[in-house]
C-alpha positions as CSV (number, residue, x, y, z in Angstrom):
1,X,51.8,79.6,-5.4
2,X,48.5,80.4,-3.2
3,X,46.8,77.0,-2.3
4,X,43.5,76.1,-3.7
5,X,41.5,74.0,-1.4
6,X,38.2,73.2,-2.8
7,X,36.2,72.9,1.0
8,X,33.8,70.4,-0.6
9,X,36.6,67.6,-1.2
10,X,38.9,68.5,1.7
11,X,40.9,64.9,1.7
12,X,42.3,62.7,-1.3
13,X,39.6,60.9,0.0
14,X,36.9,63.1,-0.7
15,X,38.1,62.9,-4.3
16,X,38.4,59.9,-4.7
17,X,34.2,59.2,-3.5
18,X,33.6,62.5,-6.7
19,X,35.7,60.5,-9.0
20,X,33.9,57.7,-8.7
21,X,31.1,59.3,-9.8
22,X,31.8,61.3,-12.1
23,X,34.1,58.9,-14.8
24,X,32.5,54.9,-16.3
25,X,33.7,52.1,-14.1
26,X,35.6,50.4,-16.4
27,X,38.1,53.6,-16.3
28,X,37.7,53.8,-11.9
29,X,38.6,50.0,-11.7
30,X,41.3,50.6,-13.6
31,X,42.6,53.4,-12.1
32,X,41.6,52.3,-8.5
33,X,42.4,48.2,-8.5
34,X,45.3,46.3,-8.0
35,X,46.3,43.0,-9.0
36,X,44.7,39.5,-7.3
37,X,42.9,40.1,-4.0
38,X,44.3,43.6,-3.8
39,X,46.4,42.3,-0.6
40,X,49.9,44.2,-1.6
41,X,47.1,47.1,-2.5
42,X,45.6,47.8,1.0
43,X,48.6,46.9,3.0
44,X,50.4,49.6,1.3
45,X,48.7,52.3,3.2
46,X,47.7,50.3,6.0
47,X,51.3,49.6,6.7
48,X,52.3,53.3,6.0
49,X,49.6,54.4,9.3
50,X,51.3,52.0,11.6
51,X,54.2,54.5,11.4
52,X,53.6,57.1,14.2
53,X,55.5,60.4,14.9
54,X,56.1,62.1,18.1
55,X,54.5,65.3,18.8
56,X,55.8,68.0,20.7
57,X,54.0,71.4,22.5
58,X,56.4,73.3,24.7
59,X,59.3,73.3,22.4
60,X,60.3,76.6,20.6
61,X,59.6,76.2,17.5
62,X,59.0,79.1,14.4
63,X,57.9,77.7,11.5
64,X,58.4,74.7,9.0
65,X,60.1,74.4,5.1
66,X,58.6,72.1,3.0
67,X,61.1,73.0,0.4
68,X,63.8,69.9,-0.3
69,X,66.7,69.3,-2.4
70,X,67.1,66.8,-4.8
71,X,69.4,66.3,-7.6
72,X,70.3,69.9,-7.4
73,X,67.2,71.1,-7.5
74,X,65.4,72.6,-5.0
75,X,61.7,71.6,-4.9
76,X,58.9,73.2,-2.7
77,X,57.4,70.2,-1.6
78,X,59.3,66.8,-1.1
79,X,56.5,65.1,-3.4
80,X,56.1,64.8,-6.9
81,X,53.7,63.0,-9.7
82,X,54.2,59.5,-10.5
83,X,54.0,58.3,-13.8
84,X,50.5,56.5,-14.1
85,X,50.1,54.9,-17.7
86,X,46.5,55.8,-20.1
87,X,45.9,58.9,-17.7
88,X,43.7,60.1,-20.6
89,X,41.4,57.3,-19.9
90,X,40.6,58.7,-16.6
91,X,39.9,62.0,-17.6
92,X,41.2,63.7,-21.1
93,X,44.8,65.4,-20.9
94,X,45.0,64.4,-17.7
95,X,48.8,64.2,-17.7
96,X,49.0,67.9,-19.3
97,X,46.7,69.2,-16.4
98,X,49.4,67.9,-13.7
99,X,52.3,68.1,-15.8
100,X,51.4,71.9,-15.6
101,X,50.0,72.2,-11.7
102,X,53.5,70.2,-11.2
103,X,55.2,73.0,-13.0
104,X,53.4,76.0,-11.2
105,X,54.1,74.2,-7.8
106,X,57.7,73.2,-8.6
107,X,57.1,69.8,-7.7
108,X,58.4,66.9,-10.3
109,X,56.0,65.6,-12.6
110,X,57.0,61.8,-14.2
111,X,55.7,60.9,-17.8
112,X,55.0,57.5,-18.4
113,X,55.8,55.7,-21.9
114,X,52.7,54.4,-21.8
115,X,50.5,57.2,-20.8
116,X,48.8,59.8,-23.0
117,X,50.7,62.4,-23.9
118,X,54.0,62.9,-25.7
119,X,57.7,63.4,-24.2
120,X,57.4,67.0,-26.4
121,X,54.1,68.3,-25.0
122,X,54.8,67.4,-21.5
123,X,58.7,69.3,-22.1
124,X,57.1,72.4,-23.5
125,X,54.0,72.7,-20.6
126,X,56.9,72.0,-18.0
127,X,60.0,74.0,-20.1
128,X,62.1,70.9,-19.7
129,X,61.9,70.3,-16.3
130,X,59.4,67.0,-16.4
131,X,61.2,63.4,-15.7
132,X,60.5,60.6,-17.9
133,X,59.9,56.7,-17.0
134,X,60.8,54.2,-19.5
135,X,58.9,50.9,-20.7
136,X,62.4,49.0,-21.8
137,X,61.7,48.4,-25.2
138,X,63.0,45.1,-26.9
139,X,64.8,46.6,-29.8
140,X,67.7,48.5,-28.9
141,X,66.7,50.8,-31.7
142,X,63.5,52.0,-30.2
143,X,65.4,52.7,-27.0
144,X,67.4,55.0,-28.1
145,X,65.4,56.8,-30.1
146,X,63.3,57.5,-27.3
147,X,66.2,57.9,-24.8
148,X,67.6,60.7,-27.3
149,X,63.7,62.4,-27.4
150,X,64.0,62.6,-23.9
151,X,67.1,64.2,-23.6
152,X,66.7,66.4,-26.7
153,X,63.1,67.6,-24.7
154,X,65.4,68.3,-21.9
155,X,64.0,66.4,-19.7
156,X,66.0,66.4,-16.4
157,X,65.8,62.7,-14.7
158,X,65.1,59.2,-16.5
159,X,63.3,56.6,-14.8
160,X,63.6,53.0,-16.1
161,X,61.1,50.9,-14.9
162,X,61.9,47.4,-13.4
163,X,58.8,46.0,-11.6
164,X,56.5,44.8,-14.6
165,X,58.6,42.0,-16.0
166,X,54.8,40.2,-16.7
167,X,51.8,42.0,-16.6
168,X,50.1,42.1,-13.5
169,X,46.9,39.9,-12.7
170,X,43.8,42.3,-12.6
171,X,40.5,40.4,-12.4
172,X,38.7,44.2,-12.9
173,X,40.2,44.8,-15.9
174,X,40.2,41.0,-17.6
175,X,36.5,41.7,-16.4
176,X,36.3,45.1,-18.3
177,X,37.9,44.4,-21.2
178,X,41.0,46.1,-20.2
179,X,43.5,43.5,-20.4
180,X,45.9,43.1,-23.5
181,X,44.4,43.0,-25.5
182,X,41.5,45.3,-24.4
183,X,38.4,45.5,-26.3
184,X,35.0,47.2,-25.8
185,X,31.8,45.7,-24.5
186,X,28.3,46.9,-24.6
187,X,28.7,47.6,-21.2
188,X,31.8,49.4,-21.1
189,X,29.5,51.1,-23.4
190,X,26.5,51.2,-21.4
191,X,28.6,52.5,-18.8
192,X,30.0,55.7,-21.0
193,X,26.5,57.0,-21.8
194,X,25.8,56.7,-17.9
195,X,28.8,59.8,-17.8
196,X,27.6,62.4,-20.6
197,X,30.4,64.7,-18.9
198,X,33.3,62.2,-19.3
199,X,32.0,61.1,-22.6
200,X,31.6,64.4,-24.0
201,X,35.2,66.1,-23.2
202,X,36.6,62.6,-24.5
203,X,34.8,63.2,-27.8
204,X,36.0,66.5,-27.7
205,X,39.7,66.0,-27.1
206,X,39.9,62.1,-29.2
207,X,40.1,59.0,-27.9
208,X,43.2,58.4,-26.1
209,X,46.3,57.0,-27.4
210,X,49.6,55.6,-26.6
211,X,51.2,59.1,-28.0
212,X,55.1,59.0,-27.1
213,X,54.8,55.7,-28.6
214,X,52.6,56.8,-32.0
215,X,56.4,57.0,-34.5
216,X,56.9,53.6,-33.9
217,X,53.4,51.9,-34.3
218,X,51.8,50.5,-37.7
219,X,48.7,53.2,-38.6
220,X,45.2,52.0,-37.8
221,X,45.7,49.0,-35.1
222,X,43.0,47.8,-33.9
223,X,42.2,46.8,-30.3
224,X,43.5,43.2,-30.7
225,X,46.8,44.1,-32.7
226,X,47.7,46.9,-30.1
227,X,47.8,44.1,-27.2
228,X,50.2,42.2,-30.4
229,X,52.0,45.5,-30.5
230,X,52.5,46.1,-27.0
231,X,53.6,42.3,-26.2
232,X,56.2,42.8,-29.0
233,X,57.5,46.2,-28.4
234,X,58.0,46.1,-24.7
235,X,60.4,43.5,-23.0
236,X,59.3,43.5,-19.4
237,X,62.8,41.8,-17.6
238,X,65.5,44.1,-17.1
239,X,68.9,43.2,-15.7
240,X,72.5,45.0,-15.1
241,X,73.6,44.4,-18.5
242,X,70.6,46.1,-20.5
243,X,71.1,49.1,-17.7
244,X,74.4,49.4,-18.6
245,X,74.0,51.1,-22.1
246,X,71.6,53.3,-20.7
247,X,73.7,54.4,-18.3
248,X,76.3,55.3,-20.6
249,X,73.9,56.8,-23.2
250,X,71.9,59.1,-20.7
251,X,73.9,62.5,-19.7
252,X,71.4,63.3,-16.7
253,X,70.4,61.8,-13.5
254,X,69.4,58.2,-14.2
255,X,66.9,56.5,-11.3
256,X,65.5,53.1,-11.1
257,X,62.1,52.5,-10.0
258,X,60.3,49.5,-8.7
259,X,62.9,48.5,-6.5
260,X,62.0,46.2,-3.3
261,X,64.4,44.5,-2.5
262,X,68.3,45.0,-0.7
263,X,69.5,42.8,-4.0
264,X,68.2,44.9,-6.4
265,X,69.4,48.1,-5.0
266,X,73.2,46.8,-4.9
267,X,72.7,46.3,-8.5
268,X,71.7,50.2,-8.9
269,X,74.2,51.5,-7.0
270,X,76.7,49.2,-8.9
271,X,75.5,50.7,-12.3
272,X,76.3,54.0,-11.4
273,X,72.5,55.2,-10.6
274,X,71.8,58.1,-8.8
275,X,68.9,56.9,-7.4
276,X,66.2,54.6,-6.8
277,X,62.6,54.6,-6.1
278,X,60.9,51.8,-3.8
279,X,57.9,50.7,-4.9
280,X,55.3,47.7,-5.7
281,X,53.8,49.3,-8.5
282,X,51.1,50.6,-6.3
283,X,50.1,46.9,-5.3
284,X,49.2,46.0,-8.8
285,X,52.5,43.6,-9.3
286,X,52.9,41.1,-6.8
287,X,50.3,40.8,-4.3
288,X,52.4,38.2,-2.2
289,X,54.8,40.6,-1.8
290,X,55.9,42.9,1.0
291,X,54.5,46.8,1.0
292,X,56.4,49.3,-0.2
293,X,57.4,51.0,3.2
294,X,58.5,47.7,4.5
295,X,60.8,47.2,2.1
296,X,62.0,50.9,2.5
297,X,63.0,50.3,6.0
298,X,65.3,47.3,5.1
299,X,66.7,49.3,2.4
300,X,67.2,52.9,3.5
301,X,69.0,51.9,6.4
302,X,71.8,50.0,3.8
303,X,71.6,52.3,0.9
304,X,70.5,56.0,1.7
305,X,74.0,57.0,2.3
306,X,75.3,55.1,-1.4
307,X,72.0,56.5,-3.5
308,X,69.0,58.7,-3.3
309,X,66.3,56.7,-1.6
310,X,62.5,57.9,-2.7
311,X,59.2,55.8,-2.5
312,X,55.9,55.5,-4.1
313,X,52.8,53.3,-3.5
314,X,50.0,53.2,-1.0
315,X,50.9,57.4,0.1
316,X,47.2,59.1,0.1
317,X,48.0,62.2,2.5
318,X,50.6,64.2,4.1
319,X,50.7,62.7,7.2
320,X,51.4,59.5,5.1
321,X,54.5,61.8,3.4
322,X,55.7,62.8,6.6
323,X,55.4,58.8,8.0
324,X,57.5,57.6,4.7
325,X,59.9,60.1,4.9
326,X,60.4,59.5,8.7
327,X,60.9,56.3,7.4
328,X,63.9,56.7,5.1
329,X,62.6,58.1,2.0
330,X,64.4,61.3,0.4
331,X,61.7,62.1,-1.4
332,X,58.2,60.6,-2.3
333,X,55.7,60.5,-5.2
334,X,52.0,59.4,-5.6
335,X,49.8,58.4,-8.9
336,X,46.9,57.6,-7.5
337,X,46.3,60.7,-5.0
338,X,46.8,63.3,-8.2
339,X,44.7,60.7,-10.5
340,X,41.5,61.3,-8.2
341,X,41.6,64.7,-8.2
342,X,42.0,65.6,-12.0
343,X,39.1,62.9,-12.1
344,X,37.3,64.6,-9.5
345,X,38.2,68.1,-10.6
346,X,39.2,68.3,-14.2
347,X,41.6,71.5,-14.8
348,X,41.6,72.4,-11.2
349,X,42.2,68.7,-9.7
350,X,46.2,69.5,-9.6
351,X,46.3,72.3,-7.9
352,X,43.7,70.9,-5.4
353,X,45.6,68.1,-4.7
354,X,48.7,69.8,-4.4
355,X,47.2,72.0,-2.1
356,X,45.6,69.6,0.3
357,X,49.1,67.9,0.3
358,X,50.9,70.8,1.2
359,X,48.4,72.1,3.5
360,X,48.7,68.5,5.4
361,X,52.2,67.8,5.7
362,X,52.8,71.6,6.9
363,X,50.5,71.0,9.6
364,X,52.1,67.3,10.7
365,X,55.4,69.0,10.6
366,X,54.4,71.9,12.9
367,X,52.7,69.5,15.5
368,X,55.8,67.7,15.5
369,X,58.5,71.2,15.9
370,X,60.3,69.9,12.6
371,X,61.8,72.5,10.7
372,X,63.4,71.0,7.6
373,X,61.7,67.9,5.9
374,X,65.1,66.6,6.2
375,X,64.9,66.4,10.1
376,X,61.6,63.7,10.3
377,X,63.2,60.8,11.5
378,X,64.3,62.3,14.3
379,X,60.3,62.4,14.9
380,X,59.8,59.2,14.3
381,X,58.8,56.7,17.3
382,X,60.9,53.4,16.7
């Protein structure tokens, strides 16, 4: 595909500065927080820019692949879309518009259980090739149900989720009504007249919903019985003996995400994963944690060789993909990054994004004289 740069927003920061501005504050602060003091948040990226890559002018060098391999497929850009949950919230069928620019790009797209659209739609825009991230639900019955959706959509990786065993403490959203349960305040309403652009394409497309989940949740909830619903429905712990059945039940590559720690990768690999994806929730977990690229270093260098090794949280650029990678990761994803530019943008903020991404890491990896993403760490300056 020809990238589309947009020269006004050049940077995912750029986008970030027009999403703010265009979409109510309750949905930015949402979108843009993390948990506590926002600590684990900021050190993410900050710790991410301390990596450095050596450059080098006189060597031969005749061009650069961004394509990469992974799971058997081969992808044109060793980044994909993270599942971000009530995308619709930021900007309506959000998670369509990059399911799609993920699909035109070949790049992997993630749905969320608890994002906006459905399992089906997001199979059909992508022709089977989206991954899906699982909430573990309590009853084994609701699993699955939505296990065997998944697989019946054709979807090609499934991601189970292991970092949100409690909700994460978020003083914007308790502040904006956002927490379980959430509920509206006049100025969360104030705040929604203040973007007749937002508020109009929302009343156009409905008010967004929880729509992989709709089959198994009582008609007509209101606000305070969805948090009821939500507390009851999901059972946030997971452990090696409710992996197990998963693994047995699901056919395709199974990958567990959240990981930060060498204990909790052992106990992938020992459950016949295929891979794992290091992450801290994007800082909105555990702000007394470590960031996600410092616990990538511990754990690539024990597991890449036993288990696919990718990493989200805290990567805004493609200088910061080519750091993480240098760093151990196989492969790389980003929520927030994508988020701003469909917020920014609308219909064209995937492609944007994609393309400032692209554009970026292509011109780290030529400064450098790296061929093949594979070959970064040899870059990297210990």
């Amino acid at each position: 595909m020809e990238l589309k740069i947009d020269s006004r927003y050049p940077s995912v920061d750029d986008l970030r500065t027009r999403a703010k501005k265009r979409i109510p504050r309750f949905a930015f602060e949402y979108l843009d927080g993390g948990c506590n003091e926002d600590v684990n948040l900021i050190g993410n990226t900050a710790d991410i820019r301390d990596v450095k890559l050596l450059p080098e002018y006189l060597t031969e060098h005749e061009s650069s692949d961004l394509k990469t391999e992974l799971f058997g497929h081969v992808y044109d850009a060793p980044f994909g879309v993270a599942p971000v949950g009530l995308q619709g919230l930021m900007w309506p069928k959000a998670p369509e518009i990059l399911a799609k620019a993920a699909f035109d790009y070949n790049i992997p797209f993630c749905l969320s259980t608890v994002t906006t659209s459905s399992i089906e739609t997001i199979s059909e825009i992508t022709e089977g090739r989206a991954w899906f991230q699982l909430y573990h639900p309590t009853e084994d019955h609701v699993r699955d149900d939505i296990i065997k959706r998944a697989e019946a959509a054709g979807c090609e990786v499934l991601v189970i989720l292991c970092d949100v065993p409690t909700f994460g403490y978020r003083p914007r959203d308790i502040r904006n009504g956002l927490a379980m349960p959430p509920k509206m305040t006049m100025n969360n309403i104030l705040q929604i007249m203040g973007k007749p652009n937002w508020a109009l394409r929302t009343l156009k497309h409905g008010q967004p919903a929880f729509e992989t989940l709709k089959p198994y949740m009582p008609k007509n909830l209101n606000l305070a019985q969805l948090g009821k619903f939500m507390d009851q429905t999901f059972s946030g712990r997971l452990n090696e003996e409710k992996i197990k059945p998963i693994r047995d039940m699901w056919p395709g590559k199974l990958v567990l995400k959240g990981v930060a720690s060498e204990t909790d990768a052992e106990i992938a690999c020992r459950c016949g994963l295929d891979g794992i994806i290091v992450s801290n929730h994007g800082g909105r977990q555990l702000d007394a944690g470590p960031s996600a690229i410092e616990s990538l270093r511990r754990i690539a260098d024990n597991y890449r060789d036993r288990i696919k090794v990718m990493m989200d949280s805290g990567i805004r650029s493609g200088p910061d993909i080519a750091r993480t990678i240098a760093t151990g990761a196989d492969f790389t994803f980003m929520g927030r990054a994508f988020m701003y530019g469909v917020a920014a943008l609308g219909e064209r903020g995937g492609d944007h994004t994609i393309s400032i991404l692209k554009r970026q890491l292509q011109q780290v990896m030529e400064q450098i004289c790296c061929k093949k993403v594979c070959d970064l760490p040899q870059h990297l300056i210990e």
